[in-house]
MIROMAR-93827 format. One line per 4 residues: their letters; for each residue z, y, x of C-alpha. Coordinates in Angstrom, 3 decimals, padded with zeros to 6 digits. Each point is the difference from the previous one (the first is absolute). Example, Ala and Ser with C-alpha at 12.3 -4.5 7.8 and 13.67 -1.06 7.14 Angstrom:
BEGIN
as = 007.800,-004.500,012.300; -000.660,003.440,001.370
END
This chain:
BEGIN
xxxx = 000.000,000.000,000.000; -000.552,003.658,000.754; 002.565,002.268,000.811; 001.288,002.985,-001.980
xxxx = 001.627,000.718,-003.072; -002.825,-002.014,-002.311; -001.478,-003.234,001.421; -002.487,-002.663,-001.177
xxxx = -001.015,-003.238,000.998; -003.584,-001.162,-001.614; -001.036,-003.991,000.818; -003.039,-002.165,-001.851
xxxx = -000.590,-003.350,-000.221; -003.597,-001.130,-000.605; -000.920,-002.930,000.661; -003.762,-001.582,000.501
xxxx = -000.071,-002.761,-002.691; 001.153,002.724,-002.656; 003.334,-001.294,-001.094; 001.633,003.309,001.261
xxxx = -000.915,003.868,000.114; 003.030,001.472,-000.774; 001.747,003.105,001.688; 003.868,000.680,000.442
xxxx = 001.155,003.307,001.010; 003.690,001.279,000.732; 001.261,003.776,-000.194; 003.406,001.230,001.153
xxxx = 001.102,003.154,-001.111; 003.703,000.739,001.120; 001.815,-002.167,-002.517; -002.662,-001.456,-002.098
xxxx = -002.715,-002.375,000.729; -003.333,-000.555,-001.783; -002.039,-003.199,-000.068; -003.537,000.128,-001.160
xxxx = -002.052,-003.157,-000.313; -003.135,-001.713,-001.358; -003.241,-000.759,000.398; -002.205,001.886,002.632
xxxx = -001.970,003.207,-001.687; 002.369,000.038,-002.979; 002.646,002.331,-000.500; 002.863,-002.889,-000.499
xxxx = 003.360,-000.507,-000.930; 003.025,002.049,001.113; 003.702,-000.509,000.431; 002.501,002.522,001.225
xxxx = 003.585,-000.727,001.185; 002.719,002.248,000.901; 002.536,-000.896,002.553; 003.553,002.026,000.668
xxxx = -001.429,000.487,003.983; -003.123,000.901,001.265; 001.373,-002.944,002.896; -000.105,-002.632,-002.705
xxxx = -002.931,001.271,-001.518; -001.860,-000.514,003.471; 001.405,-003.464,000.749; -000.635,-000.713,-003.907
xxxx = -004.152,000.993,000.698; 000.032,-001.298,003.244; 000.822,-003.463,-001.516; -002.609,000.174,-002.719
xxxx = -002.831,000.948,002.991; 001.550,-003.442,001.905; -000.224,-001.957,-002.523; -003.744,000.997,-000.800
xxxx = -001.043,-000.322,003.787; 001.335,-003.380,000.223; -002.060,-000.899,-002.679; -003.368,001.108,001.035
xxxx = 000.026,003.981,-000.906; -001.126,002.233,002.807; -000.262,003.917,000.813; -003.172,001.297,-001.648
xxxx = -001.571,003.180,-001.009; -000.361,000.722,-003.246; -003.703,000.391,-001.534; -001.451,-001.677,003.158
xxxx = -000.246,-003.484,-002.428; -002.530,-000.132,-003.402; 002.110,-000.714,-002.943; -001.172,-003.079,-002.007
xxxx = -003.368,-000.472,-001.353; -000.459,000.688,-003.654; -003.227,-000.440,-002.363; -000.253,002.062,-003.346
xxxx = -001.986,-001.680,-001.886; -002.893,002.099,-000.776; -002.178,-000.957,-003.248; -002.622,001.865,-002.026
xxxx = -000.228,000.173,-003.548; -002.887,000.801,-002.224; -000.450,000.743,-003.778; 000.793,-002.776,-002.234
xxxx = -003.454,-001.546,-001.405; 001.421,-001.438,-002.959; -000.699,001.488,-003.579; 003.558,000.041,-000.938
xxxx = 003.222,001.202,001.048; 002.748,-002.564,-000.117; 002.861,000.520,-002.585; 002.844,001.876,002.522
xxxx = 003.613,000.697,-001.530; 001.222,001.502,002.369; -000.810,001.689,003.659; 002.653,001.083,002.965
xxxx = -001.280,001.833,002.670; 001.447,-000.429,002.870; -001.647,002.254,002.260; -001.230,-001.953,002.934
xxxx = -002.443,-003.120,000.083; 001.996,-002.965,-001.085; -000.415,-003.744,001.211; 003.711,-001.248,-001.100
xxxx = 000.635,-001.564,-003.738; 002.580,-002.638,-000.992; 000.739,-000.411,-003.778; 002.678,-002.288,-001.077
xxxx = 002.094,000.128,-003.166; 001.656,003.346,-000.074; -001.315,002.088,002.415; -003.734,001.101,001.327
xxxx = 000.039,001.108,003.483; -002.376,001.700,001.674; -000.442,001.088,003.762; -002.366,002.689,001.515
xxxx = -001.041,000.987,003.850; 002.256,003.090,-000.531; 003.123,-002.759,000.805; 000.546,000.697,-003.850
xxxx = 001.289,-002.801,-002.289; 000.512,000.422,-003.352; 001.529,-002.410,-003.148; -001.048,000.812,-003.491
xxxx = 000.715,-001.904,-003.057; -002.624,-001.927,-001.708; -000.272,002.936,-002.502; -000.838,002.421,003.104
xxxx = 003.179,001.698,000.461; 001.274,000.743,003.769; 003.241,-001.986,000.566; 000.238,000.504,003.787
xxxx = -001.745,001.226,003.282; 000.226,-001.104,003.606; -001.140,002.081,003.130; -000.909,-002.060,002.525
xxxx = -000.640,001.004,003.563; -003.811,-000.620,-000.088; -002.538,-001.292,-002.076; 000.383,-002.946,-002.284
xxxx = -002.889,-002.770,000.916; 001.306,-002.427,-002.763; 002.948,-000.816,-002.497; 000.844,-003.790,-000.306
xxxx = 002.759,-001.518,-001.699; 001.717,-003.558,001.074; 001.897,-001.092,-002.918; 002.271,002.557,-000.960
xxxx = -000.177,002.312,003.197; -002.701,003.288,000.515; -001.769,000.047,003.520; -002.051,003.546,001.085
xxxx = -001.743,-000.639,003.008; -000.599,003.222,001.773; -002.133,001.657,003.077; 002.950,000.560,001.604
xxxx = -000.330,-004.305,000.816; 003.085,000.175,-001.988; 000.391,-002.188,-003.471; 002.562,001.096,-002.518
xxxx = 002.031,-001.739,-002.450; 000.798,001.772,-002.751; 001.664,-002.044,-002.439; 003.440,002.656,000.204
xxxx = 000.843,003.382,-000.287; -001.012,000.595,003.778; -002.895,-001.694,001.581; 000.404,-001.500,003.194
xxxx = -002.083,-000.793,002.738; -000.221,-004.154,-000.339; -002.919,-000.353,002.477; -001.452,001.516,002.991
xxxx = -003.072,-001.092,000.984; -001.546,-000.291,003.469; -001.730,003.173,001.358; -003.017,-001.939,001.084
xxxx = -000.964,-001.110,-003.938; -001.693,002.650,-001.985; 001.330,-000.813,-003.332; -002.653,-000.541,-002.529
xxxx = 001.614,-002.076,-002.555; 003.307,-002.202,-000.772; 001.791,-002.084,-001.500; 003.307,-001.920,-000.545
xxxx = 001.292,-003.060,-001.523; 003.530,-001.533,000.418; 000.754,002.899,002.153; -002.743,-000.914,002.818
xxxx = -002.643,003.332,000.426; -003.233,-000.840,000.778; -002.353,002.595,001.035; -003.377,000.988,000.585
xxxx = -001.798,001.973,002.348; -003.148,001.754,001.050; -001.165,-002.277,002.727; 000.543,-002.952,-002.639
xxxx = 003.365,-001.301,001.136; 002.515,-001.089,-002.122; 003.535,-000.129,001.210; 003.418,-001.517,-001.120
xxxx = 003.291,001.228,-000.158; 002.745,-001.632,-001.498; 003.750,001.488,-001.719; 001.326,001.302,003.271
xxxx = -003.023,002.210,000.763; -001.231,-002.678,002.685; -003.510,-000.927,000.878; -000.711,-003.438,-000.501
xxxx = -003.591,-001.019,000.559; -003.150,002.065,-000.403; -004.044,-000.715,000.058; -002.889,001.731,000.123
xxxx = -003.080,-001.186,-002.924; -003.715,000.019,000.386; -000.450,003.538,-000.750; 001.854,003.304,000.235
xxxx = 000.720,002.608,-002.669; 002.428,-002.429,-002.312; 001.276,001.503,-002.912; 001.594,-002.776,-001.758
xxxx = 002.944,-001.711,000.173; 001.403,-002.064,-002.256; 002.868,-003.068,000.301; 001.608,-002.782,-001.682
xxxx = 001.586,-003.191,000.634; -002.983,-001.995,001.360; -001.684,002.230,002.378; -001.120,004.102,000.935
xxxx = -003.318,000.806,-001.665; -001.391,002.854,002.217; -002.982,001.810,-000.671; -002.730,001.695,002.696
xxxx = -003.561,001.212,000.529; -000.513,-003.744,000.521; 001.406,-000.961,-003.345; 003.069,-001.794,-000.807
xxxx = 002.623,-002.141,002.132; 002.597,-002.438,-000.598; 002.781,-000.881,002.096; 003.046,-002.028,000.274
xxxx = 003.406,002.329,-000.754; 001.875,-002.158,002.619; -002.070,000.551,003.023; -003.029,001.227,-000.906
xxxx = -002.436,-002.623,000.449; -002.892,000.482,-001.883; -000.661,-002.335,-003.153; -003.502,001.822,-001.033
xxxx = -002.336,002.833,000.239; -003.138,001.056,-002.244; -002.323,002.712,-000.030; -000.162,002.248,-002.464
xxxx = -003.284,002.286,-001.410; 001.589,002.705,002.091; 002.942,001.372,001.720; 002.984,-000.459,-001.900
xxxx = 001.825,003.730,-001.565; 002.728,-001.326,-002.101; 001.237,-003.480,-000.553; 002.273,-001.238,-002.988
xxxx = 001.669,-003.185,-001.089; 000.784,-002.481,-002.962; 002.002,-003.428,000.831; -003.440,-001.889,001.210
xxxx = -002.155,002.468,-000.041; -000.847,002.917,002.348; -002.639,002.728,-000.697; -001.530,002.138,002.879
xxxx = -001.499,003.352,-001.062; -003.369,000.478,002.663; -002.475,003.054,001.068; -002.609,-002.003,-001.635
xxxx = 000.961,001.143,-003.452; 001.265,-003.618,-000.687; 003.879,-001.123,-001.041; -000.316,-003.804,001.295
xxxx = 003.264,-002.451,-001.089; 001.048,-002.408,002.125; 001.874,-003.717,000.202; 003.310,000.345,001.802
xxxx = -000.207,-003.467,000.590; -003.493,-000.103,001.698; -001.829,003.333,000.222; -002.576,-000.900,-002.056
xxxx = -001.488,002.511,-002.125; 000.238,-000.249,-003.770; -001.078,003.075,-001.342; -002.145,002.894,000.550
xxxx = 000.946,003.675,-002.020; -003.008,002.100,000.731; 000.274,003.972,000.081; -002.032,002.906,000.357
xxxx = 001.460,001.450,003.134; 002.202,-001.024,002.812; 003.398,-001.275,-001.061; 003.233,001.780,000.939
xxxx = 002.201,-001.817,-002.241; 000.593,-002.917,-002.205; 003.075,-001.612,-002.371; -000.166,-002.816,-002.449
xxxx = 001.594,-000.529,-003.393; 003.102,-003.265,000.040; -001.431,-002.630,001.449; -003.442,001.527,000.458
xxxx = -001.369,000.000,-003.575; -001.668,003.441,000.243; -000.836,001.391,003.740; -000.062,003.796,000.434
xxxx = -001.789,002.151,002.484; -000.349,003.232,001.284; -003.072,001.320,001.958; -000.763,003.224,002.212
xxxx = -001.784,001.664,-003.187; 003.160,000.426,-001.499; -001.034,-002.942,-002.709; 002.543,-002.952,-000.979
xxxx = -001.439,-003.108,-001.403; 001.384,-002.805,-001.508; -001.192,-003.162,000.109; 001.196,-003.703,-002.099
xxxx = 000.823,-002.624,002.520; -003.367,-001.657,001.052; -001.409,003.047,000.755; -001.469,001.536,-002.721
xxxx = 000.292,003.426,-000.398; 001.549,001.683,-003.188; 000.405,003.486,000.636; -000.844,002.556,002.874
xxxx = 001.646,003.729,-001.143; 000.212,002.994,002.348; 003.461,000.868,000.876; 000.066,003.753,-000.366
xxxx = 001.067,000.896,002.957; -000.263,-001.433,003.485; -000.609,-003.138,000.793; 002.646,-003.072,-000.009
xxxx = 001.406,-000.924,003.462; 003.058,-002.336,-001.536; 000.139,-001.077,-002.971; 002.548,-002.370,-002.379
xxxx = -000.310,-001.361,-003.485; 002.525,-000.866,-001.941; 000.642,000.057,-003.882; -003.355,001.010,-001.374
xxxx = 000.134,003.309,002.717; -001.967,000.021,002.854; 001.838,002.345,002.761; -001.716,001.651,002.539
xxxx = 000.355,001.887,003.125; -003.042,002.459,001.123; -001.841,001.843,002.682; 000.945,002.946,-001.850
xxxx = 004.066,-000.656,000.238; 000.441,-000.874,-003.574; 002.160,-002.760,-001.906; -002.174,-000.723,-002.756
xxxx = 000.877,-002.577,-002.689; -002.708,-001.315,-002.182; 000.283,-001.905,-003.302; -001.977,-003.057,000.565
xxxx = 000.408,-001.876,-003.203; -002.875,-000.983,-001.397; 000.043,001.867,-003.002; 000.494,003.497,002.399
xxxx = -002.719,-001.042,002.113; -002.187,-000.528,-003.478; 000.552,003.674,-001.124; -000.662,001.207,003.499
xxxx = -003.650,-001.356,000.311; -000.810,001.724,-002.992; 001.388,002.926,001.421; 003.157,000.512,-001.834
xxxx = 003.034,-000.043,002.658; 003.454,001.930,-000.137; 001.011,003.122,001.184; 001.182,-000.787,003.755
xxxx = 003.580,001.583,000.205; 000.637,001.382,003.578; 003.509,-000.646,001.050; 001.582,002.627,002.118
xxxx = 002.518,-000.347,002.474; 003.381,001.966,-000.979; 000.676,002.326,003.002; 004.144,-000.627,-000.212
xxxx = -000.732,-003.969,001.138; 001.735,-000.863,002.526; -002.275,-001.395,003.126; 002.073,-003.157,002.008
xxxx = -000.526,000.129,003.852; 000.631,-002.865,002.156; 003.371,-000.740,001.547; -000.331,-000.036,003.841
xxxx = 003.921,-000.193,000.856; 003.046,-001.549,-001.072; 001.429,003.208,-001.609; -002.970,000.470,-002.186
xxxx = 001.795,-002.494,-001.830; 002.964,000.431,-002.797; 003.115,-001.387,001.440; 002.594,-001.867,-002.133
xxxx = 003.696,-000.249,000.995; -000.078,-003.280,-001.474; -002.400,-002.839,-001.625; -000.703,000.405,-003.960
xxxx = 000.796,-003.197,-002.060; -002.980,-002.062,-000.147; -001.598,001.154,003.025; -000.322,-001.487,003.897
xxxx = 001.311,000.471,003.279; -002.522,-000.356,002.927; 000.451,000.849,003.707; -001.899,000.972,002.724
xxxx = 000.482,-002.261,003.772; -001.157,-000.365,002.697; -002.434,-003.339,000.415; -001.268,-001.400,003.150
xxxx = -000.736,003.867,001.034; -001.150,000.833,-003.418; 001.527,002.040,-003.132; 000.377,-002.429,-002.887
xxxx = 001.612,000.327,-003.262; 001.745,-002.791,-001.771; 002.022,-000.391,-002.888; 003.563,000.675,-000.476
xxxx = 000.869,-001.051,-002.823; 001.090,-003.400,-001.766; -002.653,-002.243,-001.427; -002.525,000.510,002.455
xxxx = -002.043,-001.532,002.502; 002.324,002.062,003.209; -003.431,-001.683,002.289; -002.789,001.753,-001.805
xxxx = -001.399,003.098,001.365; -000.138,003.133,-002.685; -003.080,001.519,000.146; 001.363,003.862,000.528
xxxx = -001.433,003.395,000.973; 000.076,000.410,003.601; 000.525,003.754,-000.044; 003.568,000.041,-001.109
xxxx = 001.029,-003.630,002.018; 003.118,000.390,002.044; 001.959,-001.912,001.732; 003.189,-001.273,-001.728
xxxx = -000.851,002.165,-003.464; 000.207,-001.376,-003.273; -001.714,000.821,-002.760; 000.089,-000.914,-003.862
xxxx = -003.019,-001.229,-001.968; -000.345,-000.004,-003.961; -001.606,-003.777,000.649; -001.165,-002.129,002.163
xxxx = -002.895,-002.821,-000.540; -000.844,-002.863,001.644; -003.647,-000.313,001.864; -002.363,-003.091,000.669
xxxx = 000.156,000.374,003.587; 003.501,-000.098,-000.200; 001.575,003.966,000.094; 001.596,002.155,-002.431
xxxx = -001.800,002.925,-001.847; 001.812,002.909,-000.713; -000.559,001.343,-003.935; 001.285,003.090,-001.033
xxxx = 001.558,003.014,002.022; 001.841,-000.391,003.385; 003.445,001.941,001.089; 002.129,000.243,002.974
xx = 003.769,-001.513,-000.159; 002.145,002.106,001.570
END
């Protein structure tokens, strides 16, 4: 360290296979000392600590600098390193050709070009390349809004938890009050798409790599497909379906081997699933549905223009599309097409059906919910549609940042009834958090944010649940027991 009143220390670690590109610095100012930390070219995360000497404040940073040398860190100027590698995805769209606009209730604009939709059974959610994520009811009113620190590439749910997964190579649950930062992925992969099941991410990149992370944020195997550019994801029991210029590719969840690969007419934009069925939407205007089992193609959905999106009714009865002419078609389950209606706005790049509405997320940054039963979609070919209701976002909502330290969180001075007792400990060199309480497996890892981890600290849960792959999942908010 420097000399003088105000000192700082400022160390990197980035390493050449991309598992690392992270920064650390360390600023002593008389009695209080400031850590700042995260990933190289981002702003990060900041602590500050005040100590009753400026003695022990030195010998307090002096430690924290040790420990970071000793584990690979070394003295570095800032700037002189790129920040990470990140791909907007950047897609045209053109005038609708159809003769009809479809039947939309409602419309929320969100302001930014949005790629992230999940809906479920209470809530739509919707996430835009501002870092914006918003929930609205199913009637269009906003419920809630999260600011994350960069934009949103997708939104994917895993059971009962909400994943973001960001520029910033960061994914975020947000399932509670706060998001967290559950995931932080590898500097080296340009994060095109993702997805998780049973608490394992899988992601994939520009160069056509899909990588593997399970609970604890840990890379577990990775491979590279026949051609770059993959924009689908998707996951299940039996295997990773990942989708590239080169078409789509299945492989093994334990270990990655691959079990099959088949071309597609075109490079795969969006990818979807049903139980044995996946459907890969192409540049070549096609939706093409694919065996799980085999690969084998068992469907065709032909469309006008170049497909940015694609969802299916339960169990694949009716297939939806959306093209780059802002046009949405639906089509019955062998392929025939029943409807193709312009979407009155921009064109769909996510999309979800559920209930007789067809949900949509645009080049143009709207949430737009569509009423896709068939007698709505009857009145709108003849040109008689309802009056689109634009939903607008009530200034006084509150917007939810991230928690990047322990004291973001409430603390408790002791456990509510009905809740559980986890701790944080050190593990063979790493932070783990198990479970306190009675009734528990005391073994199992807790999958936790790493952000507020500290050594000895407990923390109470509203629930925990148990995982395949045998960890805990935390549901509901998290507090610190004093």
């Amino acid at each position: 360290m420097s000399g003088g009143s105000v000192s700082t220390t400022y160390l990197e670690l980035s390493q050449d296979d991309g598992t690392a590109h992270k920064f650390y610095e360390v600023t002593v100012d008389a009695l209080v000392v400031t850590v700042r930390y995260g990933r190289i070219g981002a702003s990060g995360q900041t602590q500050v600590t005040s100590f009753p000497s400026a003695d022990k404040a030195r010998a307090a940073a002096a430690r924290k600098v040790g420990e970071k040398v000793r584990k690979g860190y070394a003295p570095a100027v800032p700037g002189q390193r790129a920040p990470r590698t990140v791909t907007r995805r950047q897609v045209a769209s053109a005038p609708s050709t159809a003769r009809a606009v479809a039947p939309v209730l409602w419309r929320f604009g969100t302001g930014s070009a949005a790629f992230g939709i999940h809906v479920d059974d209470e809530h739509c959610w919707v996430g835009n390349q501002a870092g914006d994520v918003y929930t609205l009811g199913h009637d269009g009113r906003v419920l809630a809004r999260f600011t994350l620190p960069d934009g949103v590439k997708c939104l994917v749910a895993d059971d009962f938890w909400i994943y973001a997964g960001c520029d910033d190579g960061k994914v975020y649950d947000l399932s509670s009050k706060l998001p967290f930062a559950a995931y932080d992925i590898a500097a080296d992969v340009d994060i095109f798409w993702l997805d998780i099941h049973e608490g394992v991410l899988d992601v994939s990149d520009r160069d056509g790599k899909l990588t593997v992370i399970d609970h604890e944020d840990e890379h577990q195997w990775s491979r590279r497909s026949r051609g770059e550019h993959a924009w689908m994801v998707r996951a299940d029991d039996r295997a990773v379906y990942h989708g590239h210029q080169r078409g789509v590719t299945a492989y093994a969840p334990d270990g990655g081997g691959e079990l099959w690969h088949t071309p597609t007419r075109g490079g795969v934009l969006f990818g979807w699933q049903e139980d044995d069925t996946v459907y890969a939407g192409t540049a070549h205007r096609v939706v093409q549905r694919l065996s799980k089992a085999s690969g084998a193609v068992e469907a065709t959905y032909a469309c006008d223009s170049a497909v940015y999106a694609c969802a299916t009714s339960p169990g694949g009865r009716f297939v939806f599309a959306g093209d780059a002419a802002a046009s949405v078609y639906c089509f019955d389950q062998d392929g025939t097409r029943l409807w193709k209606l312009g979407t009155g706005g921009g064109s769909a790049l996510s999309m979800q059906y559920r209930d007789e509405r067809l949900y949509l997320v645009t080049t143009d940054g709207a949430l737009v919910c569509v009423d896709a039963s068939e007698a709505a979609v009857s009145a709108a070919q003849q040109g008689t549609v309802p009056v689109a209701r634009d939903v607008k976002l009530a200034e006084a909502l509150p917007a939810h940042a991230p928690a990047t330290t322990a004291s973001a969180v409430t603390a408790v001075d002791r456990a509510p009834a009905g809740t559980v007792v986890v701790q944080c400990v050190q593990d063979s060199g790493r932070l783990r958090v198990h479970v306190v309480s009675e009734g528990y497996d005391a073994s199992w890892n807790v999958q936790f944010p790493r952000a507020i981890r500290e050594p000895g600290a407990r923390y109470v849960v509203d629930a925990l649940h148990p995982a395949a792959g045998g960890f805990y999942r935390v549901r509901g908010d998290i507090r610190r027991l004093l």
